[in-house]
PDBQT receptor file of N, H, CA, C and O in Angstrom, charges set to zero:
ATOM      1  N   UNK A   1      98.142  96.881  88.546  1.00  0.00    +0.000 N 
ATOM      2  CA  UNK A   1      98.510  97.395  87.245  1.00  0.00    +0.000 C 
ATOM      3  C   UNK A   1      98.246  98.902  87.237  1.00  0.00    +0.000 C 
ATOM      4  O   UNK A   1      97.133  99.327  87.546  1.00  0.00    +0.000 OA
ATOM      5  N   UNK A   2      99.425  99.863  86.830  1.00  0.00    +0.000 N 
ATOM      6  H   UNK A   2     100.329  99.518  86.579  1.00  0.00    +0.000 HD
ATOM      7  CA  UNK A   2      99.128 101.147  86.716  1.00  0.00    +0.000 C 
ATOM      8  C   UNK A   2      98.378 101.574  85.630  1.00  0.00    +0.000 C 
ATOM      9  O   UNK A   2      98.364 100.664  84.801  1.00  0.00    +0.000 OA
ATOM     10  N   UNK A   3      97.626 102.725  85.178  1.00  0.00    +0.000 N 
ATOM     11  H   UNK A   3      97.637 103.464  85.852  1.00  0.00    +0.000 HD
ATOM     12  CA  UNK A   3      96.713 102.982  84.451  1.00  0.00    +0.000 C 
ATOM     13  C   UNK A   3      97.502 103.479  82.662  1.00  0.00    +0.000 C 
ATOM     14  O   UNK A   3      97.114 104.375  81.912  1.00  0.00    +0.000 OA
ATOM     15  N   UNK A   4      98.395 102.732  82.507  1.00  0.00    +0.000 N 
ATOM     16  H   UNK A   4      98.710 102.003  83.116  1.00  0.00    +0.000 HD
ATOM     17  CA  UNK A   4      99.810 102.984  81.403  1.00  0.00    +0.000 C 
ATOM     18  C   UNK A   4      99.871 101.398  80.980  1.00  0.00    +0.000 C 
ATOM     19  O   UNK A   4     100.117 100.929  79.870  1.00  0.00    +0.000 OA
ATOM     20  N   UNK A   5      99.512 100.592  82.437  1.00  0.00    +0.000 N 
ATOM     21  H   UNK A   5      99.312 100.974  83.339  1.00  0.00    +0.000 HD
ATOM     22  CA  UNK A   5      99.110  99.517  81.764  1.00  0.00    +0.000 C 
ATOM     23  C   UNK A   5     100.551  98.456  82.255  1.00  0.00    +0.000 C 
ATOM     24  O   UNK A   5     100.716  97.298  81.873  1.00  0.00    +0.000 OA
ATOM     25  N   UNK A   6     101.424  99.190  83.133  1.00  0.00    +0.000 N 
ATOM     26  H   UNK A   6     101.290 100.132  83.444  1.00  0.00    +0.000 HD
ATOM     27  CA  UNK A   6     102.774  98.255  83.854  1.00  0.00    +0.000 C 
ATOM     28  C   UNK A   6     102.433  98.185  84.894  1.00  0.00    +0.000 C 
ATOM     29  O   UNK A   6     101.826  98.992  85.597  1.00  0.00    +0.000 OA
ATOM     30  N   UNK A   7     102.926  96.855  85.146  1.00  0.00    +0.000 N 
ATOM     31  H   UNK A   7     103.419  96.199  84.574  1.00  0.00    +0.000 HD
ATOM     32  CA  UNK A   7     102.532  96.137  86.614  1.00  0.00    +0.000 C 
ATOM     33  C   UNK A   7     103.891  96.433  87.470  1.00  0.00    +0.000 C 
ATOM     34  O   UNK A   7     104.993  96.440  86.922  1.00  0.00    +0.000 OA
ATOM     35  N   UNK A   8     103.723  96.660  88.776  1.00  0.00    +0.000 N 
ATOM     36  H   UNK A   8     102.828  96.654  89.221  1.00  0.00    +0.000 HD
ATOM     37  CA  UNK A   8     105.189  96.936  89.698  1.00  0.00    +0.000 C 
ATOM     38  C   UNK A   8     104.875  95.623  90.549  1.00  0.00    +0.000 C 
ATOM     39  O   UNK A   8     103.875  94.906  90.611  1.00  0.00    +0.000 OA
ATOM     40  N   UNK A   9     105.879  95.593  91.060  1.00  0.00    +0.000 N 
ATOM     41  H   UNK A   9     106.691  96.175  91.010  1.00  0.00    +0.000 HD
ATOM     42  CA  UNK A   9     106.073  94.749  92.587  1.00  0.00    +0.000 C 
ATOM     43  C   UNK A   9     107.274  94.894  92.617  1.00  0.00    +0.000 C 
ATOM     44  O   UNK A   9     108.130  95.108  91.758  1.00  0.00    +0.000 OA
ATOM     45  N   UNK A  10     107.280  94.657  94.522  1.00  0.00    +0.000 N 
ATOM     46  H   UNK A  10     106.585  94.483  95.219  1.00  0.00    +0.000 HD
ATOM     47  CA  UNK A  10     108.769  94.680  95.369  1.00  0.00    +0.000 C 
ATOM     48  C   UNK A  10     108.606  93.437  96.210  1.00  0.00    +0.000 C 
ATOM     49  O   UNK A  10     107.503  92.892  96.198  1.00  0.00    +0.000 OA
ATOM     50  N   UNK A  11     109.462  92.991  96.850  1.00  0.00    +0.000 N 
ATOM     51  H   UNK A  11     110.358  93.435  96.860  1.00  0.00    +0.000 HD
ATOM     52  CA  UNK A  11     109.649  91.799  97.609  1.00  0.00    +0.000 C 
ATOM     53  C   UNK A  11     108.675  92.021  99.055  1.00  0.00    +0.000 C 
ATOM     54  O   UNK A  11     108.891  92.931  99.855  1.00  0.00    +0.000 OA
ATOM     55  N   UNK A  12     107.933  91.333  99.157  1.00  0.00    +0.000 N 
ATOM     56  H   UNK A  12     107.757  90.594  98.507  1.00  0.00    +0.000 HD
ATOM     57  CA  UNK A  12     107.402  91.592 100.960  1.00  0.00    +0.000 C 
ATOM     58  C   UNK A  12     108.192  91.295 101.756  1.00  0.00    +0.000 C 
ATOM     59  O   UNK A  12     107.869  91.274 102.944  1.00  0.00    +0.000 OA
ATOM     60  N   UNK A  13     109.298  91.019 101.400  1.00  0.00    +0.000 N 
ATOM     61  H   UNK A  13     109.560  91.036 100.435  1.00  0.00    +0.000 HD
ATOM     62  CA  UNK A  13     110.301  91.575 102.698  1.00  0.00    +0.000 C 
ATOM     63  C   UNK A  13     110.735  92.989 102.852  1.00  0.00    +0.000 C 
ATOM     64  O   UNK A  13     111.621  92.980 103.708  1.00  0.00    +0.000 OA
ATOM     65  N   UNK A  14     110.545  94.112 102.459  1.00  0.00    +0.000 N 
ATOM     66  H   UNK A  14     109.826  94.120 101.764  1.00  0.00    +0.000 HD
ATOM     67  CA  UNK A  14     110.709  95.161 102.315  1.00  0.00    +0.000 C 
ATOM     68  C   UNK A  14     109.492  95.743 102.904  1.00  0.00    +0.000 C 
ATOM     69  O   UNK A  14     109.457  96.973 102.952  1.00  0.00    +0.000 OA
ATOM     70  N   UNK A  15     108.531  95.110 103.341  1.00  0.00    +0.000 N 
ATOM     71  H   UNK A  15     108.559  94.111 103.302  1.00  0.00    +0.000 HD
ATOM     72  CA  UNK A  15     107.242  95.355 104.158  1.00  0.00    +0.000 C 
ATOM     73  C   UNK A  15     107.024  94.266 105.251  1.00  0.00    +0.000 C 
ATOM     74  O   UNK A  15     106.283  93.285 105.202  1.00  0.00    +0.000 OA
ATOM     75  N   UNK A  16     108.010  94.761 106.442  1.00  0.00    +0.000 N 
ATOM     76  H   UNK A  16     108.612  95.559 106.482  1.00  0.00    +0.000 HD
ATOM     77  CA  UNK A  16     107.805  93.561 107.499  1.00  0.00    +0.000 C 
ATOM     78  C   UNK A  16     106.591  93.637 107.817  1.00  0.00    +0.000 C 
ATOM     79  O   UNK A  16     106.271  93.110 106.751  1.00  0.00    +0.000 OA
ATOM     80  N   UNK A  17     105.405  93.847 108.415  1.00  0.00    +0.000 N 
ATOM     81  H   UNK A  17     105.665  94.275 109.281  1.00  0.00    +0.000 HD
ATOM     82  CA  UNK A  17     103.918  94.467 108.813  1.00  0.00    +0.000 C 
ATOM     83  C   UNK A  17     103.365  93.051 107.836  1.00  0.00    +0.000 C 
ATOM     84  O   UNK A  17     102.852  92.052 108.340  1.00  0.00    +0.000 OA
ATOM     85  N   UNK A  18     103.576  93.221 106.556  1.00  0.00    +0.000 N 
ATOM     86  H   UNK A  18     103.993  94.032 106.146  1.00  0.00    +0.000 HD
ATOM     87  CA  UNK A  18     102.938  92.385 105.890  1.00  0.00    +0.000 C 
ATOM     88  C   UNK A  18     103.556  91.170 105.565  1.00  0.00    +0.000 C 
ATOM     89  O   UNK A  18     102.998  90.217 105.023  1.00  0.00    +0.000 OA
ATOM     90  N   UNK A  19     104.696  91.235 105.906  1.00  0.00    +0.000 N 
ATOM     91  H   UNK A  19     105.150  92.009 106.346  1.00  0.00    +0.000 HD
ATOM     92  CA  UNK A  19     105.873  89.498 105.532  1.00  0.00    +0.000 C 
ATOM     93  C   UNK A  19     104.858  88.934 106.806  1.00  0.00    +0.000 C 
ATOM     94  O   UNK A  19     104.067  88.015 106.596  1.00  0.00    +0.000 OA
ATOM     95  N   UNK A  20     104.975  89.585 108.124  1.00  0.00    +0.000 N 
ATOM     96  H   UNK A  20     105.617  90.332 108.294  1.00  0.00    +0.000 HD
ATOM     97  CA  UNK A  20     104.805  88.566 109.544  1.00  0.00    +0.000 C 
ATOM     98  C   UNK A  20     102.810  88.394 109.520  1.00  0.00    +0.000 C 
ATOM     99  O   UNK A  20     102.063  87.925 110.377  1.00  0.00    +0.000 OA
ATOM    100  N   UNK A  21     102.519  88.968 108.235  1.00  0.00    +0.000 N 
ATOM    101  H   UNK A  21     103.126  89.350 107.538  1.00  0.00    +0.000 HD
ATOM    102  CA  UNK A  21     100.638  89.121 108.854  1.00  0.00    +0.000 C 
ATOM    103  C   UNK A  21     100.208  87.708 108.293  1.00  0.00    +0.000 C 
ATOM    104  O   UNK A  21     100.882  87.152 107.425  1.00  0.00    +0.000 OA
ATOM    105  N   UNK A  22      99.511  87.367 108.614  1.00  0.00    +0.000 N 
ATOM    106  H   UNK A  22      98.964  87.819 109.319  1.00  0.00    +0.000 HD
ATOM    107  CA  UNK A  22      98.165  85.615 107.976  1.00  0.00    +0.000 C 
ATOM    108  C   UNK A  22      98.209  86.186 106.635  1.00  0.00    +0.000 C 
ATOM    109  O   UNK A  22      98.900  87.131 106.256  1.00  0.00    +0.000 OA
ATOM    110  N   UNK A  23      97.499  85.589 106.066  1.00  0.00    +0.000 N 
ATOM    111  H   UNK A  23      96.937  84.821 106.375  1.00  0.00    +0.000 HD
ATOM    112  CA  UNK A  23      97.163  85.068 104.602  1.00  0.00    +0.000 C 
ATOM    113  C   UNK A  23      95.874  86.266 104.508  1.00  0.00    +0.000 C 
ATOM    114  O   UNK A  23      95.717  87.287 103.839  1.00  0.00    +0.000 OA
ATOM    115  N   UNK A  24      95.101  85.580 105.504  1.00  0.00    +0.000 N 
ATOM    116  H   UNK A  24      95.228  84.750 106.048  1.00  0.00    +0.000 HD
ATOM    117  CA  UNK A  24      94.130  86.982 105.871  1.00  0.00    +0.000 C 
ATOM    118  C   UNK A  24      94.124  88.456 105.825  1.00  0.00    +0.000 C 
ATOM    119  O   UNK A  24      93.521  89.308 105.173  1.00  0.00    +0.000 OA
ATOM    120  N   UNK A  25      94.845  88.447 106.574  1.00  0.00    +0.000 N 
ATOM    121  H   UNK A  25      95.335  87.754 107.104  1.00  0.00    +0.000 HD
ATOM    122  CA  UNK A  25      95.461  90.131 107.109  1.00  0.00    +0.000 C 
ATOM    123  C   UNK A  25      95.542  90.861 105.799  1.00  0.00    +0.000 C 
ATOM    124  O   UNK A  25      95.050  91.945 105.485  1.00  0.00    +0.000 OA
ATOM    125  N   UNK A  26      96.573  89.684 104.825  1.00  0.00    +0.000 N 
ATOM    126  H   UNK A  26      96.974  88.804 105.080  1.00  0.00    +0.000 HD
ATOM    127  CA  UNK A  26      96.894  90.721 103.423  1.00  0.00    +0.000 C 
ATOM    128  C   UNK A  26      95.949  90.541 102.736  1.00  0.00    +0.000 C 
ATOM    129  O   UNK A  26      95.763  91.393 101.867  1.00  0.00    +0.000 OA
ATOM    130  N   UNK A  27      95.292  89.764 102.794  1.00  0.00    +0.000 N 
ATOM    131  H   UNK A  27      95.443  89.071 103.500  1.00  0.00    +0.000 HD
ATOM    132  CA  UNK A  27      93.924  89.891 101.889  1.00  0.00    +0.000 C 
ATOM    133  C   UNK A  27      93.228  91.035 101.983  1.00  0.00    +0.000 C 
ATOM    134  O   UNK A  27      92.867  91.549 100.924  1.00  0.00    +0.000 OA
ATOM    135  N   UNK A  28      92.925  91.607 103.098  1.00  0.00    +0.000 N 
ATOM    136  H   UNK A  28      93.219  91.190 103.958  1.00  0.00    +0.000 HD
ATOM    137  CA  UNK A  28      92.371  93.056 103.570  1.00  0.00    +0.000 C 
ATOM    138  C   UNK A  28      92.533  93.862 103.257  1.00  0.00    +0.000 C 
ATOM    139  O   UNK A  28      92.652  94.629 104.212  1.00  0.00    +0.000 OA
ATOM    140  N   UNK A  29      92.706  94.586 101.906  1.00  0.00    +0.000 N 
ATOM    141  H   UNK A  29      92.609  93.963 101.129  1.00  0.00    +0.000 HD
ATOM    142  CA  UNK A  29      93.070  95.753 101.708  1.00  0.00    +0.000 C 
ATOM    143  C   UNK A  29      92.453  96.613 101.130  1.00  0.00    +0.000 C 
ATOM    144  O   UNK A  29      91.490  96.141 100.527  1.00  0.00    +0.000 OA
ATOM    145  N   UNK A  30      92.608  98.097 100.994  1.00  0.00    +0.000 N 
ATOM    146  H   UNK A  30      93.390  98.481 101.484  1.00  0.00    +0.000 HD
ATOM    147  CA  UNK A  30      92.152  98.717 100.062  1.00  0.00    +0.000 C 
ATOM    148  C   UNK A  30      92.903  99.340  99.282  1.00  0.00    +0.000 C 
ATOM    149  O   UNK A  30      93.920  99.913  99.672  1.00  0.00    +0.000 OA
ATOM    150  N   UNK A  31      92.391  99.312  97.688  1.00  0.00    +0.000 N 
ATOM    151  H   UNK A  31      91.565  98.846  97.371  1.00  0.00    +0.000 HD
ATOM    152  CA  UNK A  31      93.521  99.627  96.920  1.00  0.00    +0.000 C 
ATOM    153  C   UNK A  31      92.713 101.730  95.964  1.00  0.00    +0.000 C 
ATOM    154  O   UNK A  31      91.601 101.875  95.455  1.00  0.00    +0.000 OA
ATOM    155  N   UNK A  32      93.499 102.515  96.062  1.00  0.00    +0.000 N 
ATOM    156  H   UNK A  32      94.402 102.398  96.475  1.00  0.00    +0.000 HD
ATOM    157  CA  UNK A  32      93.359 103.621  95.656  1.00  0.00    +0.000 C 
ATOM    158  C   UNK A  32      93.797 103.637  94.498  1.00  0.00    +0.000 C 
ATOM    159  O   UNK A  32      94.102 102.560  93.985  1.00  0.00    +0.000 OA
ATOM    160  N   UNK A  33      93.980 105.088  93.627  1.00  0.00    +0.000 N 
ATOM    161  H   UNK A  33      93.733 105.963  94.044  1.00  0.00    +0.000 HD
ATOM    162  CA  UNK A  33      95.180 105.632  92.736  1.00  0.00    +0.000 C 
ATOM    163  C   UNK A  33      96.502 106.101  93.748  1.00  0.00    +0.000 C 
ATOM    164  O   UNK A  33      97.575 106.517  93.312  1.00  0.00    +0.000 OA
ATOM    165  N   UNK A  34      96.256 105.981  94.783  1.00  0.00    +0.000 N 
ATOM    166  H   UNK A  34      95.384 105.643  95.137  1.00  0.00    +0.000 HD
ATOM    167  CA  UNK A  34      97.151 106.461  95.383  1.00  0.00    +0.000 C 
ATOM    168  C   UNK A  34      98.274 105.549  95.834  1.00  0.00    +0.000 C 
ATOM    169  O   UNK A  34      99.464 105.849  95.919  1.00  0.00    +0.000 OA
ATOM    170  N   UNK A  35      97.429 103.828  96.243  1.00  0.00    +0.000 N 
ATOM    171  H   UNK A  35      96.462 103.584  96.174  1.00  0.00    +0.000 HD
ATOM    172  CA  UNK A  35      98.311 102.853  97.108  1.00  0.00    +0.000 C 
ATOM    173  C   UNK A  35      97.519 101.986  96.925  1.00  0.00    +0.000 C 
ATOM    174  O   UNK A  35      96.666 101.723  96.077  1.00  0.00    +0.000 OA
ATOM    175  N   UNK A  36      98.159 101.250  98.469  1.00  0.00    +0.000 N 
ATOM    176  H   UNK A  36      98.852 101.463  99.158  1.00  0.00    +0.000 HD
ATOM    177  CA  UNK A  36      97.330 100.074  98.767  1.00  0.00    +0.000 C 
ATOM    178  C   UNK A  36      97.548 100.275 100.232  1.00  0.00    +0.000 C 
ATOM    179  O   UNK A  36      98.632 100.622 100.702  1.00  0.00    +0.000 OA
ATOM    180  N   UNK A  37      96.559 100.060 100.876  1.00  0.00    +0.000 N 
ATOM    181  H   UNK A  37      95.679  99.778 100.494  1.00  0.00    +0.000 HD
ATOM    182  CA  UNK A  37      96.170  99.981 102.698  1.00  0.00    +0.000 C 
ATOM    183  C   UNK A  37      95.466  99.098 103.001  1.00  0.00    +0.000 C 
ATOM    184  O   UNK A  37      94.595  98.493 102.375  1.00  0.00    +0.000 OA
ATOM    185  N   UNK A  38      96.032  98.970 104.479  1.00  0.00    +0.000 N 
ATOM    186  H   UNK A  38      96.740  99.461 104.987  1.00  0.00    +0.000 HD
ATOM    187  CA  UNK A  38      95.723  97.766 105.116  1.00  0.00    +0.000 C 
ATOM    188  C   UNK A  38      95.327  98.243 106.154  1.00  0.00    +0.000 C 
ATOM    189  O   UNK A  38      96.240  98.297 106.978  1.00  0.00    +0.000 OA
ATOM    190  N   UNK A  39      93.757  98.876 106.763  1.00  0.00    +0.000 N 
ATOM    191  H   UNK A  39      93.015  98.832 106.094  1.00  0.00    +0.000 HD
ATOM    192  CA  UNK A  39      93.770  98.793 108.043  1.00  0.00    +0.000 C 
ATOM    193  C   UNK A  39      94.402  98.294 109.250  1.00  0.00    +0.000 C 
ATOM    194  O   UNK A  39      95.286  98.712 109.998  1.00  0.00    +0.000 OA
ATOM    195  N   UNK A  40      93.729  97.358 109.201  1.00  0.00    +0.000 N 
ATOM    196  H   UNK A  40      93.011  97.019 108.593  1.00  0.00    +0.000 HD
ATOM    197  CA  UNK A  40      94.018  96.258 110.272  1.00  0.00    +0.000 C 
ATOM    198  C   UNK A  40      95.595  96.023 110.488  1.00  0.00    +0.000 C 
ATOM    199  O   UNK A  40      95.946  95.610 111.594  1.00  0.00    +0.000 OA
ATOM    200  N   UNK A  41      96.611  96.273 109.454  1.00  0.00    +0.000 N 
ATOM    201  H   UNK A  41      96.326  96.608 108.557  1.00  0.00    +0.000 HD
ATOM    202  CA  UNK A  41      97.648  95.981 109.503  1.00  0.00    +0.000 C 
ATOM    203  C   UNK A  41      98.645  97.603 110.219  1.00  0.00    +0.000 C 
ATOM    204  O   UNK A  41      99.785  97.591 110.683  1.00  0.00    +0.000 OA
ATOM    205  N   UNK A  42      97.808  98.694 110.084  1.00  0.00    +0.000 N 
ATOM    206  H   UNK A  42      96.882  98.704 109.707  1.00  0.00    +0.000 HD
ATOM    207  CA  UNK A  42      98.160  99.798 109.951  1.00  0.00    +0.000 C 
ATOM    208  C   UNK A  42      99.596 100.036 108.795  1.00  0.00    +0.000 C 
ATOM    209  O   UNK A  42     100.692 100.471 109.146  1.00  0.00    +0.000 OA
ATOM    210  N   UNK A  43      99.318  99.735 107.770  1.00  0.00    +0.000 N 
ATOM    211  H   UNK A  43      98.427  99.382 107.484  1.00  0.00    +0.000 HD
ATOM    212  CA  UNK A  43     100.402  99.654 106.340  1.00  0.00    +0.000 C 
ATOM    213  C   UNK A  43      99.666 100.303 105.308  1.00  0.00    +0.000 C 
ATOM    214  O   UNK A  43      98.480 100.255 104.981  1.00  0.00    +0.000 OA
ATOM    215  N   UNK A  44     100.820 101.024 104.803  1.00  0.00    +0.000 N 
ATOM    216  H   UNK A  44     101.784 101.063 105.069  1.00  0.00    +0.000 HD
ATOM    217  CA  UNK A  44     100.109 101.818 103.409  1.00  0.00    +0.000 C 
ATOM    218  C   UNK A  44     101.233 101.442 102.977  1.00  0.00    +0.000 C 
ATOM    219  O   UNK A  44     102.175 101.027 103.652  1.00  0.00    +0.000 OA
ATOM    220  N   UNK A  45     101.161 101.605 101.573  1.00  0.00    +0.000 N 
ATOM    221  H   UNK A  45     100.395 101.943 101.025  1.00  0.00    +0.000 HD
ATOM    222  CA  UNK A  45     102.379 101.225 100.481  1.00  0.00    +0.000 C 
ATOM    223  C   UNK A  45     101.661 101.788  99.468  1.00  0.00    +0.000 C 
ATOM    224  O   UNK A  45     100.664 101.377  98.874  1.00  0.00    +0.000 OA
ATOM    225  N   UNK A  46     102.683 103.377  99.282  1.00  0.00    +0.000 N 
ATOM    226  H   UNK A  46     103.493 103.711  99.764  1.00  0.00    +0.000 HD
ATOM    227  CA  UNK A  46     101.740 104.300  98.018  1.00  0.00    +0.000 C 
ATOM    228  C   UNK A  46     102.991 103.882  96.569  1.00  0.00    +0.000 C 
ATOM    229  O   UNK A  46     104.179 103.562  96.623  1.00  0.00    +0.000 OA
ATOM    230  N   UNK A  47     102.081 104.069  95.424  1.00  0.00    +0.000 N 
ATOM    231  H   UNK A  47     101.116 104.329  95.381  1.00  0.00    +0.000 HD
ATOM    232  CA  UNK A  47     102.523 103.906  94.411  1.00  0.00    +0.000 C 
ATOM    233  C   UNK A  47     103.808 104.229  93.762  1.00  0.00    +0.000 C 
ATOM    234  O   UNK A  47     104.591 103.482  93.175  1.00  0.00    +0.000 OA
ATOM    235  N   UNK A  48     103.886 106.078  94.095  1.00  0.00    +0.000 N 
ATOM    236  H   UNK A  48     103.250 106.684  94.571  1.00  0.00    +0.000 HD
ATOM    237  CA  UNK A  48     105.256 106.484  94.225  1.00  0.00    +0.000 C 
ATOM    238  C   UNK A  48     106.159 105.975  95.222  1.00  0.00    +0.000 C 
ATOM    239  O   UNK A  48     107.342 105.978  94.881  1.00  0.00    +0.000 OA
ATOM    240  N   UNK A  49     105.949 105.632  96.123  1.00  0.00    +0.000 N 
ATOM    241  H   UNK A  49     104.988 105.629  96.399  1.00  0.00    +0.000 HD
ATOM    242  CA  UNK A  49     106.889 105.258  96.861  1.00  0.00    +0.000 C 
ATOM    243  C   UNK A  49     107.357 103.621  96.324  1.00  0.00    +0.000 C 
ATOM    244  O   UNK A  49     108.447 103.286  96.787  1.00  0.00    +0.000 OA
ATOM    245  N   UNK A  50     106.746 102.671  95.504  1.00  0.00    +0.000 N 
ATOM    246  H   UNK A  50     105.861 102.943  95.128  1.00  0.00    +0.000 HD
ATOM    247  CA  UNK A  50     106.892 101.679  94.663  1.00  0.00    +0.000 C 
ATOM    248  C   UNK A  50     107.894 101.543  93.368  1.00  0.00    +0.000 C 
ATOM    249  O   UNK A  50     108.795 100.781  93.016  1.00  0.00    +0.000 OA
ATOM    250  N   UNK A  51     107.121 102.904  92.771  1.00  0.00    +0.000 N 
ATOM    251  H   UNK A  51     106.389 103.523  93.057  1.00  0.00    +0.000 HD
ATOM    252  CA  UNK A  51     108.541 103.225  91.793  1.00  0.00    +0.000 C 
ATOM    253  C   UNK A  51     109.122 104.288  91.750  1.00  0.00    +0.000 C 
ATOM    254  O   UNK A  51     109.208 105.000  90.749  1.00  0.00    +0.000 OA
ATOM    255  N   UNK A  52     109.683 104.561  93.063  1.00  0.00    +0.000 N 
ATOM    256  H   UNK A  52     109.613 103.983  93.876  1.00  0.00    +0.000 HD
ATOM    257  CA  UNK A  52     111.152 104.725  93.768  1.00  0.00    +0.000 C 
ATOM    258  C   UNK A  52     111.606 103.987  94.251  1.00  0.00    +0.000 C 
ATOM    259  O   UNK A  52     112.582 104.273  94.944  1.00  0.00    +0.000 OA
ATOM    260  N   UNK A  53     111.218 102.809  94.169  1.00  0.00    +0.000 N 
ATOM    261  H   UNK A  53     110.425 102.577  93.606  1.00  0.00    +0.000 HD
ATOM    262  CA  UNK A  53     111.825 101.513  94.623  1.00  0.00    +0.000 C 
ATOM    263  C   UNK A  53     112.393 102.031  96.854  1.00  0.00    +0.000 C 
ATOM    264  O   UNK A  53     113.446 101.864  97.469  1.00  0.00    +0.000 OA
ATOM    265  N   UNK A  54     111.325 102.506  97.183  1.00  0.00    +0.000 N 
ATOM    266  H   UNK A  54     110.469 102.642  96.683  1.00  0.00    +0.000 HD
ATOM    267  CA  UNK A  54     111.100 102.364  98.480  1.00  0.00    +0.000 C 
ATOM    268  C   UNK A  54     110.070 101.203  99.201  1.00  0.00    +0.000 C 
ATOM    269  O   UNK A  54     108.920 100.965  98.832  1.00  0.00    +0.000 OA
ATOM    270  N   UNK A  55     110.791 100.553 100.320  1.00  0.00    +0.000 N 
ATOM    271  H   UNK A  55     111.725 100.747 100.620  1.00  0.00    +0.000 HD
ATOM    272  CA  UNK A  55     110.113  99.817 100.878  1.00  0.00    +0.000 C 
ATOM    273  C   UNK A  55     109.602 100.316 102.132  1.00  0.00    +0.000 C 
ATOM    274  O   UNK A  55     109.345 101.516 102.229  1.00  0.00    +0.000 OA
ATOM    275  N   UNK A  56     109.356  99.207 103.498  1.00  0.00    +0.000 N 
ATOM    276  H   UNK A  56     109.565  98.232 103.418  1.00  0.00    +0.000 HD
ATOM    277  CA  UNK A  56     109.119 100.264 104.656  1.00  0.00    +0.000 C 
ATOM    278  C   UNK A  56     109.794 101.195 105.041  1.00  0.00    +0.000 C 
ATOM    279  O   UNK A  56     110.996 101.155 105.305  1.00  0.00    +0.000 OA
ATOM    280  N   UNK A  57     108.951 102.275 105.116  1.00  0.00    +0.000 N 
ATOM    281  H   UNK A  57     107.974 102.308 104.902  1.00  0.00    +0.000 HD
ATOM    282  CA  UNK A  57     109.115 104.213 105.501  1.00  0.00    +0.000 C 
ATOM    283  C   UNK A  57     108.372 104.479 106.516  1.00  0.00    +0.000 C 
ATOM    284  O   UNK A  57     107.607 105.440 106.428  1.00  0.00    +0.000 OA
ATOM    285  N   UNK A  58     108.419 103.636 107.808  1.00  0.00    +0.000 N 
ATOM    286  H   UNK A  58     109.040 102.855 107.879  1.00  0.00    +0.000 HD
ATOM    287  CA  UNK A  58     107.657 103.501 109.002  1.00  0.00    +0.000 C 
ATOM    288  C   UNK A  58     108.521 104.592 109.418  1.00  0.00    +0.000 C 
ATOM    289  O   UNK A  58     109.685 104.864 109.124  1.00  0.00    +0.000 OA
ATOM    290  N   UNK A  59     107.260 105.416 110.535  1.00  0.00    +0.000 N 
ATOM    291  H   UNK A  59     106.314 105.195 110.774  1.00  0.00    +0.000 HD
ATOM    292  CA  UNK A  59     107.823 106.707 111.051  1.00  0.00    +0.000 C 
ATOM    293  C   UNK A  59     106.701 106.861 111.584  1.00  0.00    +0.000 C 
ATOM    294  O   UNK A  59     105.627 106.345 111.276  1.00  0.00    +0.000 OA
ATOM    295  N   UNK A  60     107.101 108.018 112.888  1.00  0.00    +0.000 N 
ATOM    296  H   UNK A  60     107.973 108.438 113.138  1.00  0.00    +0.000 HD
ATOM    297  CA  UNK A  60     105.738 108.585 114.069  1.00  0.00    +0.000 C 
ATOM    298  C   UNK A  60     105.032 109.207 113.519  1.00  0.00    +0.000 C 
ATOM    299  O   UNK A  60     105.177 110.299 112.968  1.00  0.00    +0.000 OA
ATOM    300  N   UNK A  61     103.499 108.016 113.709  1.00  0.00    +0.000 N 
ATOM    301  H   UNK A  61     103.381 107.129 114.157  1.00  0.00    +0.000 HD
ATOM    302  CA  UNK A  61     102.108 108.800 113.111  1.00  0.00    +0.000 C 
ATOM    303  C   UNK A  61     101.554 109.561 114.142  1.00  0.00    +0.000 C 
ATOM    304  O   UNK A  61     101.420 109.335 115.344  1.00  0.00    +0.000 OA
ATOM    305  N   UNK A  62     101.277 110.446 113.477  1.00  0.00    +0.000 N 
ATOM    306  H   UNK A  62     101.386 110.629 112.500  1.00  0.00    +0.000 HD
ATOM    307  CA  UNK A  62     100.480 111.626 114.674  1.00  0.00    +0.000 C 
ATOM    308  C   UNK A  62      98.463 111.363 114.435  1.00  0.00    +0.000 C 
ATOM    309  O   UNK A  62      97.591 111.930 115.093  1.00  0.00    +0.000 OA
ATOM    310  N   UNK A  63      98.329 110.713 113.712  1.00  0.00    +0.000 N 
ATOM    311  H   UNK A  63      99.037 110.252 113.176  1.00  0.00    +0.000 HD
ATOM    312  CA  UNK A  63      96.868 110.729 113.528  1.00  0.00    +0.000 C 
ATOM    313  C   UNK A  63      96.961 110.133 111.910  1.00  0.00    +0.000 C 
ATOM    314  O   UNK A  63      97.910 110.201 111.129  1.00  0.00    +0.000 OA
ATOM    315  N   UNK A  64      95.578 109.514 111.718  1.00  0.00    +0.000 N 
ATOM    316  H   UNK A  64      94.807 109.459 112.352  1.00  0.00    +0.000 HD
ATOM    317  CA  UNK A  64      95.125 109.401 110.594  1.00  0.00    +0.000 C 
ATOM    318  C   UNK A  64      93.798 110.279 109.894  1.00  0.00    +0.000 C 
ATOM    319  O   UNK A  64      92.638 110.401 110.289  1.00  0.00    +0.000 OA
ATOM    320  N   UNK A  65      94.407 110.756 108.847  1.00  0.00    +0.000 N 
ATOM    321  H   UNK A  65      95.349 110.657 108.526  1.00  0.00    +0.000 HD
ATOM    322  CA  UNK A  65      92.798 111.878 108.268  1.00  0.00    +0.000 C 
ATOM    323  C   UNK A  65      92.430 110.295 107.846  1.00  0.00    +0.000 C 
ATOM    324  O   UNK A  65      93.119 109.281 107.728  1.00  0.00    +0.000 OA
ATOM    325  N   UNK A  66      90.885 110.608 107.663  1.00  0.00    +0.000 N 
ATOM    326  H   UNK A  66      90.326 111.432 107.758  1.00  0.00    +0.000 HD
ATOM    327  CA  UNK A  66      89.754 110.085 107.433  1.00  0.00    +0.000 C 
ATOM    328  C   UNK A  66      89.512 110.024 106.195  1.00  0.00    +0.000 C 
ATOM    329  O   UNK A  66      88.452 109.542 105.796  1.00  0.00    +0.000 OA
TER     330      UNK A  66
């Protein structure tokens, strides 16, 4: 739920990483103001990119900041 108080969602098919992971895997996450991440899964899915109605935006990571 955004802090306005509307809830988003998109289909997890629009996030293969997380359609093909266990029950587990997606349980794992951490959720920001920014997104939601999944270590273990290496998946982020940020908020704006939610309502822009973007799904996976997989592309060459050069590193992760900390």
């Amino acid at each position: 739920m955004l802090s306005d108080g509307r809830t988003i969602g998109a289909p997890l098919a629009w996030f293969p990483r997380l359609l093909h992971a266990d029950q587990n895997a997606r349980d794992d996450f951490e959720l920001s103001v920014y997104g939601i991440h999944w270590d273990s899964l290496d998946e982020d899915i940020s908020v704006r990119g939610l309502l822009a109605g973007q799904g996976d935006q997989t592309h060459s990571k050069r590193g992760h900041a900390a």
